[in-house]
C-alpha positions in Angstrom: 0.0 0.0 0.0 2.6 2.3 0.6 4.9 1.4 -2.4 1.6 1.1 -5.0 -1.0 3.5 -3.5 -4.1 4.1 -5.2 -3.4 1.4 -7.7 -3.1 -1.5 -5.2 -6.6 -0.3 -4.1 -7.9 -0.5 -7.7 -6.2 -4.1 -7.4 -7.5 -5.4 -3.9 -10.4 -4.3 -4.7 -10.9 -6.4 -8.1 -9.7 -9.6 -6.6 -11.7 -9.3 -3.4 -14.8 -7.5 -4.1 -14.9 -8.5 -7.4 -15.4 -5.4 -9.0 -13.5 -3.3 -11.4 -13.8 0.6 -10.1 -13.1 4.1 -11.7 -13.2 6.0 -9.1 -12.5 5.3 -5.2 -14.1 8.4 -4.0 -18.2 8.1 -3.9 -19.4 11.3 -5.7 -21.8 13.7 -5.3 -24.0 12.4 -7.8 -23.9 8.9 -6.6 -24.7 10.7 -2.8 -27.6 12.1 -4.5 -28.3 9.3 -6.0 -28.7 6.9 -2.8 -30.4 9.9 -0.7 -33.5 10.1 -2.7 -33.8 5.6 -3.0 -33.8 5.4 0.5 -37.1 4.2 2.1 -38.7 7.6 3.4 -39.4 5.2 6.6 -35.8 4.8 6.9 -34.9 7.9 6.4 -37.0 8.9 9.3 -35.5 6.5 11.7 -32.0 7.1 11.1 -33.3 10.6 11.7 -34.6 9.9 15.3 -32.2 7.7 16.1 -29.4 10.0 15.3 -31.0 13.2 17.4 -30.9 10.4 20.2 -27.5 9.8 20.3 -26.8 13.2 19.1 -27.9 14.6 22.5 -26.9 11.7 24.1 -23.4 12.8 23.5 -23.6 16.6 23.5 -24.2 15.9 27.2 -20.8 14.6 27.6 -19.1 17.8 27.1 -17.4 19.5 29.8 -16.8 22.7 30.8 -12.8 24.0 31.2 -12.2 23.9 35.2 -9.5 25.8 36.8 -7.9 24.0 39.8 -5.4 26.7 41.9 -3.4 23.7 43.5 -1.8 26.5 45.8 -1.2 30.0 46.3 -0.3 32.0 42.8 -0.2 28.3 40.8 -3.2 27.4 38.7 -4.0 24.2 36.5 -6.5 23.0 33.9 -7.0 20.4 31.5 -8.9 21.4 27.8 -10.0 19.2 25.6 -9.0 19.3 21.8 -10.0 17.2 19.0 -8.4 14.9 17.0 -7.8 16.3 13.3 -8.6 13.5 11.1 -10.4 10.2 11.6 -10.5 7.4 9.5 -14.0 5.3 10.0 -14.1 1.4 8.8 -17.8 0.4 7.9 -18.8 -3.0 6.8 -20.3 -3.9 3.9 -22.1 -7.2 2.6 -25.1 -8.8 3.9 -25.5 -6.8 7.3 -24.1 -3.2 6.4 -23.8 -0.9 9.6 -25.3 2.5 8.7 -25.8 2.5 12.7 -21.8 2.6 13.2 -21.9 5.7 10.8 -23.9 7.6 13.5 -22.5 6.2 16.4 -18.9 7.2 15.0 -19.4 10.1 12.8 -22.0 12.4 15.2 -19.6 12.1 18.6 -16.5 13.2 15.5 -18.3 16.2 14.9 -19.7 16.9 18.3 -15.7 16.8 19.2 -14.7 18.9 16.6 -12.7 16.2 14.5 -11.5 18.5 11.2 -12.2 16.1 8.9 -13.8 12.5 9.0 -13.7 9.8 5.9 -15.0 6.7 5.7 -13.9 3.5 3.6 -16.9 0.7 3.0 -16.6 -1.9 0.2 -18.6 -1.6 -2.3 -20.9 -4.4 -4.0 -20.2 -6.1 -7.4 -22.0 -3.1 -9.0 -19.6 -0.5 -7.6 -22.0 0.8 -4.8 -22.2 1.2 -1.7 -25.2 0.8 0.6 -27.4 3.5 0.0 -28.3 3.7 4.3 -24.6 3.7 5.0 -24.1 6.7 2.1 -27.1 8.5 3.9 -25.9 8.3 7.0 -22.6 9.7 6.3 -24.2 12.6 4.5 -26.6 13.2 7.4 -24.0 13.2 9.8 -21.2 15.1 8.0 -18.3 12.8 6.9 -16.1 14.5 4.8 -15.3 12.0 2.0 -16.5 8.5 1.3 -14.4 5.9 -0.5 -15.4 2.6 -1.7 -12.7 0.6 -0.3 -13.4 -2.6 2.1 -11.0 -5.1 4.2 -7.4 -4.4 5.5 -6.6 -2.3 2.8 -8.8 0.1 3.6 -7.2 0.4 7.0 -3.6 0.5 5.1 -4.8 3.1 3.7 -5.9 5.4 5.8 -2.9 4.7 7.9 -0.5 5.3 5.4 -2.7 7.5 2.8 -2.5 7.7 -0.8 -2.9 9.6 -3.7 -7.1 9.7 -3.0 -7.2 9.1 0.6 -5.7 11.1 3.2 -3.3 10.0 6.1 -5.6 10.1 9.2 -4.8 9.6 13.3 -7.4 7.6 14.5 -9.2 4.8 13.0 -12.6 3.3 14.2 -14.9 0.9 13.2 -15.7 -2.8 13.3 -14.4 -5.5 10.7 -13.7 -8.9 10.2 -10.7 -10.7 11.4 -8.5 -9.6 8.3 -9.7 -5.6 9.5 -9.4 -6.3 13.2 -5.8 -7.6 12.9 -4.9 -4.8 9.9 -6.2 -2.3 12.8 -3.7 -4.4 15.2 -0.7 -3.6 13.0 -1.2 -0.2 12.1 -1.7 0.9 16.0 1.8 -0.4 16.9 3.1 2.5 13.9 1.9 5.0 15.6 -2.2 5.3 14.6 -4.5 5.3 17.3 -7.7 2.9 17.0 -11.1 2.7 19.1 -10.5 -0.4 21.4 -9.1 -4.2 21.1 -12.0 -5.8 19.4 -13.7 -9.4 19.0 -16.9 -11.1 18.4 -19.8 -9.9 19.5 -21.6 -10.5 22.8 -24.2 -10.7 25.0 -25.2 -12.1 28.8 -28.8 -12.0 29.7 -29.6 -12.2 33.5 -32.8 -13.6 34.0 -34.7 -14.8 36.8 -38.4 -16.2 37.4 -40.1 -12.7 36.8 -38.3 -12.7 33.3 -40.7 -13.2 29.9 -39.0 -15.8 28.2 -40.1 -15.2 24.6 -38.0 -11.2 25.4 -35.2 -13.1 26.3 -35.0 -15.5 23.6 -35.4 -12.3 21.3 -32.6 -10.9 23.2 -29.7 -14.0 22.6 -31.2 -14.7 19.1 -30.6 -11.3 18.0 -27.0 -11.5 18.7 -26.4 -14.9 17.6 -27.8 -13.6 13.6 -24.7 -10.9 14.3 -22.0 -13.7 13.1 -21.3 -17.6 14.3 -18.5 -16.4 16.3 -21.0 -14.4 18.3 -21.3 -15.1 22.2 -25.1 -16.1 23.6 -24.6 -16.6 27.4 -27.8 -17.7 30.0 -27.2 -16.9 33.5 -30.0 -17.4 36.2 -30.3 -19.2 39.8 -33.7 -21.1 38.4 -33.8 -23.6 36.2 -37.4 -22.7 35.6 -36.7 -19.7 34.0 -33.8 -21.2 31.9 -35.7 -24.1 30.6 -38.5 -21.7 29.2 -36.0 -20.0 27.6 -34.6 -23.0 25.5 -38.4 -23.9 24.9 -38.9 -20.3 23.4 -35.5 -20.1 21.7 -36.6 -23.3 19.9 -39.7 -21.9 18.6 -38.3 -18.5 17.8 -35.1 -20.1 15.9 -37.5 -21.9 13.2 -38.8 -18.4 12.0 -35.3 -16.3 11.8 -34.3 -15.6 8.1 -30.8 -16.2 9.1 -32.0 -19.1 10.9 -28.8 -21.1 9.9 -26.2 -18.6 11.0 -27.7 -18.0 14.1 -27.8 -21.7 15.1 -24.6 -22.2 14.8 -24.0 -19.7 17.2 -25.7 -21.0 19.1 -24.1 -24.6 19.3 -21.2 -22.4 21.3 -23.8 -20.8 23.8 -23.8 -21.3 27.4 -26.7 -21.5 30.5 -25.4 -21.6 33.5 -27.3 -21.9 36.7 -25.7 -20.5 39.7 -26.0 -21.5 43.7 -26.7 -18.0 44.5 -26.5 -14.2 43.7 -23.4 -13.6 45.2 -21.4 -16.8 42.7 -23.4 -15.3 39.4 -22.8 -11.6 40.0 -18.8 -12.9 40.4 -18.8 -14.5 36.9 -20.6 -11.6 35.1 -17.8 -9.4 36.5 -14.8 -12.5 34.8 -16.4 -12.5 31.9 -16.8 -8.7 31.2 -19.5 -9.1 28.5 -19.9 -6.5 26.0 -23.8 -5.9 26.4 -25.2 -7.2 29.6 -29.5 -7.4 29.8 -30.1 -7.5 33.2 -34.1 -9.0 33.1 -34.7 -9.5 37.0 -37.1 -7.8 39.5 -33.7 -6.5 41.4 -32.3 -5.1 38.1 -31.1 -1.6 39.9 -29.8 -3.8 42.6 -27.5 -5.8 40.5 -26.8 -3.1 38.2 -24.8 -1.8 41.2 -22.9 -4.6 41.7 -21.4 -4.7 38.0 -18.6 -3.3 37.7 -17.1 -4.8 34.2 -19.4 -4.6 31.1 -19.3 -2.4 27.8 -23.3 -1.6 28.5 -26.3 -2.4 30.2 -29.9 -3.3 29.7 -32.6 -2.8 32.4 -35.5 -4.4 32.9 -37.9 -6.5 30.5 -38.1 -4.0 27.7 -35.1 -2.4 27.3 -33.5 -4.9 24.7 -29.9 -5.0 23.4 -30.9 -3.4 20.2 -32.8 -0.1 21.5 -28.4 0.1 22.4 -27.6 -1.3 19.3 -29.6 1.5 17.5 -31.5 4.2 18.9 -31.9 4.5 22.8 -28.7 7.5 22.1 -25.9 5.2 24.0 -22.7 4.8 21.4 -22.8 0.4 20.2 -19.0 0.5 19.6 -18.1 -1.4 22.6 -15.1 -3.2 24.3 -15.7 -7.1 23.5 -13.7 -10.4 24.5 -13.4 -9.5 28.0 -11.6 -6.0 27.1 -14.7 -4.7 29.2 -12.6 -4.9 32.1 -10.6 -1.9 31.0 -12.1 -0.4 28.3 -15.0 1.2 27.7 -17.0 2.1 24.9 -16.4 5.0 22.1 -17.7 8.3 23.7 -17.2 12.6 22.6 -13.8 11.4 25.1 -12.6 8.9 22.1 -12.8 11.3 19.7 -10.4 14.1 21.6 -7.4 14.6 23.5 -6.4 16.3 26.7 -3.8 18.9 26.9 -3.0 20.0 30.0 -1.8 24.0 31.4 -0.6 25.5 34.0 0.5 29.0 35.1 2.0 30.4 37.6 2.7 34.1 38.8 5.7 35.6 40.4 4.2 35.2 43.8 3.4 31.4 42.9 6.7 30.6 41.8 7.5 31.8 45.3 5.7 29.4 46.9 6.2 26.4 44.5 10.2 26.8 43.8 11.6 25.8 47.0 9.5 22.3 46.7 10.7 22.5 43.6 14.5 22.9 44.2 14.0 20.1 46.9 12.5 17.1 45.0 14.7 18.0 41.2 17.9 17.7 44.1 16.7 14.4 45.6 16.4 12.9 41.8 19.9 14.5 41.3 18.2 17.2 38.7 18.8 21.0 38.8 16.2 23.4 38.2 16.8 25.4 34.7 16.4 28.6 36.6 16.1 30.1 40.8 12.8 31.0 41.7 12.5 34.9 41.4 13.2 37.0 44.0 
């Protein structure tokens, strides 16, 4: 990529997507074009959802906050944004457009300079018309049709049609995941470690069993790799749910790619509280649907997950989609010191500090005193 550039773009792309392009960049006709064939009821729900999640966000801004640590010496910490960002959205049978708002409105909430996005287009050349939408909507700066590690080569590296960016986000396959991997160990940031997607439903007798067999069976259609975990100190309640999972299974359209999911799922029945609210915590799940009459209760007592579900109906994908909380979330256990993208992912803290004459007063002979004991000097006396 950095040798060949633009050609070895024109390339990949032939041999993988099986396509032959003229252009990388999307153009303004061709936004145009997918703006007006989008579904006006589609429209209108990327719409709500992304005034959700725009407020959602805006509310994470903070205000600049002057500390004086002592006498005459003051400190602050303001946030700037990143310049450029670099978003990776999948294509294919399942094409985020969700990921566009969840990246691109916190970018331009932070103040990001400019924001691209690479997506692989289909065997005509296109790109999903929601995901084109989306970026419009929200304000990406260019889109290129580009998919799989190259796409993350190249905005790492840049070439001649797409620019050299800082920070790249956005899910992928395993081919994307580890080309993220590499390129962050050069010196380009990325959002978080990621994995298959999970979830860990929480369930006891007061739970509706057809909701949580909605709940795994939605994340098992996300991929086979995907995690379906069952926790609950009744049996009851986790027999019903196989019952109901059953029935539900038959009638998916992706039926076959969610069973096989499935085939790696786990329900676990625990001896008590205490023993299932210590596994939840080890296994750090990326989305956790707590569906028990003491939901605040144990919501208290988590302290690793990438997000939680309350209650009986609030399912994974009101998170997933519109609710207004960010979906790009720390899986594979990375829960435990990650946490999902925020306005925070998208900008950097620089901190200041200044101190007057009288300050430097105060400060210089602790100063003089620690730089000795590390057997440092000072660059200059404290003024007199």
């Amino acid at each position: 990529m950095r040798k060949s550039g633009d050609a070895a773009l024109f390339e990949f792309t032939q041999k993988f997507d099986h396509v032959t392009l003229q252009n990388l960049q999307v153009s303004a006709r061709e936004i145009e074009e997918a703006v007006h064939s989008l579904p006006g009821e589609l429209k209108s729900a990327i719409l709500a959802a992304s005034k959700n999640i725009e407020v959602f966000h805006t509310a994470q801004k903070r205000s600049i906050e002057k500390i004086e640590t002592m006498p005459g010496v003051t400190c602050w910490r303001k946030a700037t944004p990143v310049q450029t960002i670099g978003m990776y959205i999948p294509g294919g049978t399942a094409p985020l457009f969700s990921t566009v708002l969840m990246l691109a409105i916190p970018a331009r909430l932070a103040g990001c300079k400019e924001v691209i996005l690479c997506s692989p287009p289909d065997k005509k050349g296109k790109i999903n018309p929601a995901i084109i939408f989306a970026a419009h909507l929200t304000g990406v700066s260019k889109i290129f049709k580009v998919g799989g590690a190259q796409a993350i080569a190249a905005m790492a590296y840049g070439t001649e049609s797409i620019p050299q960016v800082v920070k790249i986000f956005g899910p992928g396959n395993q081919y994307v995941t580890k080309a993220k991997q590499l390129v962050s160990q050069q010196g380009i940031a990325i959002d978080m470690p990621a994995g298959p997607s999970e979830v860990l439903v929480i369930a006891d007798e007061s739970a509706y069993p057809e909701f949580v067999a909605a709940d795994l069976l939605s994340q098992a259609e996300h991929g086979v790799d995907s995690q379906v975990v069952l926790v609950s100190t009744t049996q009851t309640i986790l027999d019903k749910v196989q019952i109901e999972i059953a029935n539900q299974l038959a009638k998916l359209p992706r039926k076959e790619l969610a069973q096989e999911a499935l085939n790696n799922s786990l329900a676990i029945l625990f001896a008590n509280e205490s023993e299932l609210v210590g596994f939840v915590n080890a296994y750090a799940p990326e989305h956790l649907i707590i569906n028990t009459q003491n939901n605040k209760e144990l919501e208290q007592q988590i302290v690793n997950a990438g997000s939680i579900f309350l209650g009986a109906f609030t399912p994974e994908a009101a998170g997933d989609y519109a609710s207004g909380t960010n979906h790009t979330l720390p899986t594979n256990g990375f829960a435990k010191a990650f946490g999902g993208v925020s306005l925070e992912s998208f900008s950097k803290y620089i901190t200041v500090q200044e101190i007057t004459q009288t300050g430097l007063q105060v400060i210089g002979p602790i100063i003089e005193t620690m730089a000795e004991a590390e057997q440092l000097r000072p660059m200059r006396k404290p003024c007199g």
